[in-house]
C-alpha positions as CSV (number, residue, x, y, z in Angstrom):
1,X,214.8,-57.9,135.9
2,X,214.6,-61.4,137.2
3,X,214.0,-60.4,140.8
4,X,212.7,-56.7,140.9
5,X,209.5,-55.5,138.7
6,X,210.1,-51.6,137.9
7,X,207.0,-49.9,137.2
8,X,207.8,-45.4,136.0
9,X,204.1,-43.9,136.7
10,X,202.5,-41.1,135.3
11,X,202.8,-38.6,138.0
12,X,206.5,-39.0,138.5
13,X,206.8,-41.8,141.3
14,X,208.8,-44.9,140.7
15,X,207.9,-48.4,142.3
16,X,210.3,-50.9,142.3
17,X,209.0,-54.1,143.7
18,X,211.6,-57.1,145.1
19,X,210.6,-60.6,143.7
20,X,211.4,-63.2,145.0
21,X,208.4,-64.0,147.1
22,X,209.7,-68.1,147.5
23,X,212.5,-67.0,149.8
24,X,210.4,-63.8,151.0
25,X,212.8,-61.7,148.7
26,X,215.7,-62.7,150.6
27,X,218.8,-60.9,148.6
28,X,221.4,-62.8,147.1
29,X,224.5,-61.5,144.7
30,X,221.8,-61.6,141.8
31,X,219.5,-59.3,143.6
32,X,222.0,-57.0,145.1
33,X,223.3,-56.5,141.1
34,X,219.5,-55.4,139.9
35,X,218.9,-53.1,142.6
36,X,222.5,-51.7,141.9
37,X,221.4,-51.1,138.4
38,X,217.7,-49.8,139.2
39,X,218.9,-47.4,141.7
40,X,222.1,-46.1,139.1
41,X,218.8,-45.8,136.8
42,X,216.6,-43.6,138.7
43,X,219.3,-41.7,140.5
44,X,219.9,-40.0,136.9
45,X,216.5,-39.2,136.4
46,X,215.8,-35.1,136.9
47,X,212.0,-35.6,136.8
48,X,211.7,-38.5,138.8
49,X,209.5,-36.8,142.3
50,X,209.5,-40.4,144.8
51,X,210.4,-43.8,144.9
52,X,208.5,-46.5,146.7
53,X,210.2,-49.8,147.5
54,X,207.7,-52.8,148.2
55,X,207.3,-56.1,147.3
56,X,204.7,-58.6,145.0
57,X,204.6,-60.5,148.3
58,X,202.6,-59.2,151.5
59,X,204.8,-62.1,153.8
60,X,207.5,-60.2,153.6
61,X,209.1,-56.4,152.0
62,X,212.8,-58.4,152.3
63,X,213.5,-60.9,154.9
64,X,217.2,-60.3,154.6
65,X,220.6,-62.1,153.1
66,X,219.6,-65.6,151.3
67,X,221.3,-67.6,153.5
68,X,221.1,-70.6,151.4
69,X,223.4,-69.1,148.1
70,X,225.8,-71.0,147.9
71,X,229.3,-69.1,147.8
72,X,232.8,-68.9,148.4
73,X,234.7,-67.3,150.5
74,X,235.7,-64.4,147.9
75,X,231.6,-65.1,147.2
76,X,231.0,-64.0,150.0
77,X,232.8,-60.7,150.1
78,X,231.5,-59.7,146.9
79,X,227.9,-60.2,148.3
80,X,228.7,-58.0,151.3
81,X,230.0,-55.4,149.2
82,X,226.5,-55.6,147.9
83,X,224.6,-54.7,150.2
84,X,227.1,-52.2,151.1
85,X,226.3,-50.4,147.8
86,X,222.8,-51.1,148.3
87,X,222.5,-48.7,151.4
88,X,225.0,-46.3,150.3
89,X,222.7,-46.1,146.9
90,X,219.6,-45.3,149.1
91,X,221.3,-43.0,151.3
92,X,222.6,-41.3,148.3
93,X,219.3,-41.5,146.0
94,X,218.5,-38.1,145.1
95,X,214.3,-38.1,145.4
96,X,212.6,-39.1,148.6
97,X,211.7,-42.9,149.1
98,X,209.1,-44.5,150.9
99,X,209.5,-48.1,152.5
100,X,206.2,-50.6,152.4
101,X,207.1,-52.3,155.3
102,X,205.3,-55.4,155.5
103,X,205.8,-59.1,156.7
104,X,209.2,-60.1,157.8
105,X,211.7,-56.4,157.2
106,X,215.0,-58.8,158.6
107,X,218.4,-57.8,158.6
108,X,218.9,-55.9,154.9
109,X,215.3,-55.7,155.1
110,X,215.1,-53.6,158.0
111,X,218.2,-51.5,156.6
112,X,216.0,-51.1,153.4
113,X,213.1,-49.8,155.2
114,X,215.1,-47.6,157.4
115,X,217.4,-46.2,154.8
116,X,213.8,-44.7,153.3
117,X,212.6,-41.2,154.6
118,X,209.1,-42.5,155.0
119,X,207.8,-45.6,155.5
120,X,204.2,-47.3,155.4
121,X,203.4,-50.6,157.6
122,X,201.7,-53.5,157.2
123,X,199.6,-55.1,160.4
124,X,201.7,-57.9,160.1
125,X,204.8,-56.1,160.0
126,X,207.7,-57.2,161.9
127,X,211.4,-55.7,161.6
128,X,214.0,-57.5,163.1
129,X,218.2,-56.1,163.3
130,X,219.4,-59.0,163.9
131,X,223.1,-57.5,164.3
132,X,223.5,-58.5,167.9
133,X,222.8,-62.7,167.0
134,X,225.3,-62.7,163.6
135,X,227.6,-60.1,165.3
136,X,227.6,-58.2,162.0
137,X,228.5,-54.5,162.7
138,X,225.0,-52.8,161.1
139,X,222.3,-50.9,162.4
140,X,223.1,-48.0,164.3
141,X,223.7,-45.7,161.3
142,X,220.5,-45.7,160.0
143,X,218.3,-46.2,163.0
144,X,219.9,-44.2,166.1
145,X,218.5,-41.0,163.9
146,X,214.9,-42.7,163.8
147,X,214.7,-43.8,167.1
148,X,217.2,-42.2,169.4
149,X,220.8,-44.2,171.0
150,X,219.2,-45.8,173.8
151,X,216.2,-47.6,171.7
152,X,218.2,-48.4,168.6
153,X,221.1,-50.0,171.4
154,X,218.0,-52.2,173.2
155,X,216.8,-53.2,169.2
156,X,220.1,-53.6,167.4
157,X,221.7,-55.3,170.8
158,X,218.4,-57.9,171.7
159,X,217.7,-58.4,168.3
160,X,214.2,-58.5,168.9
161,X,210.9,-58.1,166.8
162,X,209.3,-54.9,166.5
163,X,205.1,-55.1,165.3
164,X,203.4,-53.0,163.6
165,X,201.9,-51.4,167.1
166,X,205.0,-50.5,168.3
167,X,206.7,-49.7,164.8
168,X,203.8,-46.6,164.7
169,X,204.4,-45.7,168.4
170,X,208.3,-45.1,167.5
171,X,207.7,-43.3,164.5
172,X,209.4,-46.2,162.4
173,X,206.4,-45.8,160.0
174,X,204.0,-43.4,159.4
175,X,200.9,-44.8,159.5
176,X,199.7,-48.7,159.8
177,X,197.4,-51.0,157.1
178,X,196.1,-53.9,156.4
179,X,198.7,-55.6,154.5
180,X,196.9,-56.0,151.9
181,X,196.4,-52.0,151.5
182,X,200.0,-51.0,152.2
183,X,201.6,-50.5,148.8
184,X,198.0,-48.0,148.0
185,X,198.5,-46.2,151.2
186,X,202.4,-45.8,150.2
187,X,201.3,-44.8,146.8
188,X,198.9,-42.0,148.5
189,X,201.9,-40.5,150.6
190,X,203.6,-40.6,147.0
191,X,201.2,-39.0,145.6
192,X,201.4,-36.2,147.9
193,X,205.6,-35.9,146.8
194,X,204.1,-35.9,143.3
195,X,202.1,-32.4,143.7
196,X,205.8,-30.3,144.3
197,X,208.4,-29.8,141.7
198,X,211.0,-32.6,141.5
199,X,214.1,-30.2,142.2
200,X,212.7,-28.9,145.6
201,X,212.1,-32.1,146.6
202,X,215.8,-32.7,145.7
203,X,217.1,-29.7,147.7
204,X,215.1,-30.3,150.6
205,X,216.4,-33.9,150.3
206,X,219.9,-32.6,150.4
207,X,219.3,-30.4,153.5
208,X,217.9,-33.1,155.4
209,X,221.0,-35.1,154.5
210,X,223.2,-32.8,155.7
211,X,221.4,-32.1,159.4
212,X,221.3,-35.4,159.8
213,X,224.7,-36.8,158.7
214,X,224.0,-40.1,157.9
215,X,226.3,-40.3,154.9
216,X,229.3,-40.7,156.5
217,X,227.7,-42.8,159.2
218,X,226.8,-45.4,156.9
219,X,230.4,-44.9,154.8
220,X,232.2,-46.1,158.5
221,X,229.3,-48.8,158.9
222,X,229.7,-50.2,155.3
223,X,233.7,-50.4,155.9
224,X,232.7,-52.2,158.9
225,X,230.6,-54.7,157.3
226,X,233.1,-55.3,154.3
227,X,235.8,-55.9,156.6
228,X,233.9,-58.5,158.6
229,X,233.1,-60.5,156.1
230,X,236.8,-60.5,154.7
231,X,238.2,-61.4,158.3
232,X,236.2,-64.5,157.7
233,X,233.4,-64.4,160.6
234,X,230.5,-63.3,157.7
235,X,226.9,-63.8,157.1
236,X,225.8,-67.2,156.2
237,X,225.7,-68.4,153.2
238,X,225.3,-72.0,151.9
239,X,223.3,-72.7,154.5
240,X,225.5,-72.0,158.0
241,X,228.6,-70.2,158.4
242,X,231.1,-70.9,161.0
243,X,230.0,-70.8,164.3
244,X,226.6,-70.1,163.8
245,X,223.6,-71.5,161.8
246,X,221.7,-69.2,159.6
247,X,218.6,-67.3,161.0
248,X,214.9,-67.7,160.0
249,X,213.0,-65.3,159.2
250,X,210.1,-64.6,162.2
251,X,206.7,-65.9,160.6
């Protein structure tokens, strides 16, 4: 795995760490295709108790779509449905996850982390949805259940950044780090996941689901996203995109 490090512990947690710490494991089609595997991977394992998503790099967990690849226009599709995979894959994923959110969580990065049931923070965390700048129809699937219409519509719509501080005050993470210590304190929470048998972790999982009804929220959402990338407005790629440059990532 050129851009993800897998590592199957002992006690029944998986970590699988993005790496691509140059671009501050901004995705690209490469990416997307590994993680589709990974996830496939672990999905089918009964024993498996957790899964923790985090990164070889404290700048960033992912600071969204690599906006240099260069593509195509069909390129470009076939990235999007990517992603869409990717966050259908970890609404779907069968154990719970936890998110090591720190550095720059941007765009898929910010889906990533909120897709997970728990998450971890970093001190220098910031998540950005930066949905309302692009005008790419993502976001409120995934966060309106975390932090309620209103907030997710000032965050998704501003496209603002959201530190650590504040990230613990929503209840976006769990608990805040040094970003140093993030991944251990992640790994603790884990551990906690490891102590109760895999299949009641997998039924409460389910129930959760359910209640909340995020499945078909983010089936709409990924249509959504698909189909704006097909009508040719899109995330950049190559560079810029019509209309509008690509984003950097907040440092």
């Amino acid at each position: 795995m050129a851009a993800l490090q897998l590592e199957r512990r002992d006690d029944g947690i998986a970590v699988l760490r993005l790496d691509r710490p140059d671009v501050r494991n901004a995705m690209d089609t490469a990416m997307l295709a590994e993680l589709d595997a990974a996830l496939a991977g672990l999905a089918a394992d009964q024993d498996l108790r957790g899964l923790v998503f985090s990164t070889t790099s404290e700048r960033a967990l992912c600071a969204g779509a690599d906006v240099g690849e260069e593509l195509d226009a069909a390129g470009g599709v076939a990235r999007m449905e990517g992603f869409a995979r990717l966050y259908a894959a970890v609404e779907a994923f069968p154990a719970p996850t936890i998110a090591v959110c720190v550095g720059n969580c941007v765009g898929a990065g910010a889906e990533l982390a909120a897709g997970c049931d728990l998450r971890v923070g970093g001190d220098n965390l910031k998540l950005l949805w930066p949905g309302g700048k692009l005008g790419v129809p993502v976001g409120p699937a995934r966060l309106v259940p975390l932090v309620g219409l209103a907030k997710a519509k000032e965050l998704i719509l501003t496209g603002r950044v959201v530190e650590a501080a504040e990230a613990l005050e929503l209840g976006l993470v769990t608990r805040v780090v040094a970003a140093a210590e993030a991944e251990a304190a992640a790994l603790e929470l884990a551990a906690a996941l490891a102590q109760q048998p895999a299949a009641n972790l997998r039924l409460l999982k389910d129930l959760f689901r359910e209640y909340e009804g995020t499945k078909y929220r983010v089936l709409r959402e990924n249509a959504e996203i698909i189909a704006f990338q097909r009508e040719g407005a899109g995330l950049p790629y190559g560079g810029v995109r019509a209309g509008s440059a690509g984003t950097a990532p907040p440092s």
